[in-house]
N, C-alpha and C positions, 0 to 999 in steps of 0.2 A: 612621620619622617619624610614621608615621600611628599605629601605639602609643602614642608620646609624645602625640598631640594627643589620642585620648581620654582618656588620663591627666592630662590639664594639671590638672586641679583637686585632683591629689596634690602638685603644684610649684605653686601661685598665683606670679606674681611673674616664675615664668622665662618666656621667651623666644626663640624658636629664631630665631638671627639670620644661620646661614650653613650648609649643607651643601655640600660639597665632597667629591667620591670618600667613602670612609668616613666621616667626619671632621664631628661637628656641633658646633658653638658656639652656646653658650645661654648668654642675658646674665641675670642676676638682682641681689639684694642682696648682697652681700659677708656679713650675717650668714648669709644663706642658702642659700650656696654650697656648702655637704656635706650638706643635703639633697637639693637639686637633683642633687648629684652621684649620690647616690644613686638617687634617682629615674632620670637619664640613664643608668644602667648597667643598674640592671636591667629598662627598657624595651628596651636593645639586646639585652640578651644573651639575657630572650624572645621579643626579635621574630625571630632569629636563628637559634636554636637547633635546629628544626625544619627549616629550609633546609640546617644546616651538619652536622647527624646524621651519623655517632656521632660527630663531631670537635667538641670542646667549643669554646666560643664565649668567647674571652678579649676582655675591652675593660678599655682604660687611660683613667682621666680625670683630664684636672690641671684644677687652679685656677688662673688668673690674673687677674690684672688687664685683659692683652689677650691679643690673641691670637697674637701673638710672645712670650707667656710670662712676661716681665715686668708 
């Protein structure tokens, strides 16, 4: 998370609204949602990667509209 927040000015717009165990939800524009997603992957999978050596660092990110998926 704290990767992400220097990075914020690479995502203007998103929003980090919940972390939970792994699991972050960040609210944005709907046009700007696969950027962000972008942006949210490969801040985890650097922040990560160094801690998780040699075991590669896999992250899934979906789109929704909430966060039950729908």
């Amino acid at each position: 998370m704290g990767l992400l927040w220097e990075r914020r000015q690479q995502a203007p717009g998103a929003f980090l609204v919940l972390a939970v165990h792994d699991e972050l939800v960040i609210e944005c524009d709907a046009d700007k949602a696969r950027d962000v997603a972008t942006w949210l992957k490969a801040g985890m999978i650097e922040a990560m990667a160094d801690a998780l050596a040699p075991i590669p660092v896999e992250v899934e990110v979906k789109i929704a509209q909430t966060w039950g998926g729908d």
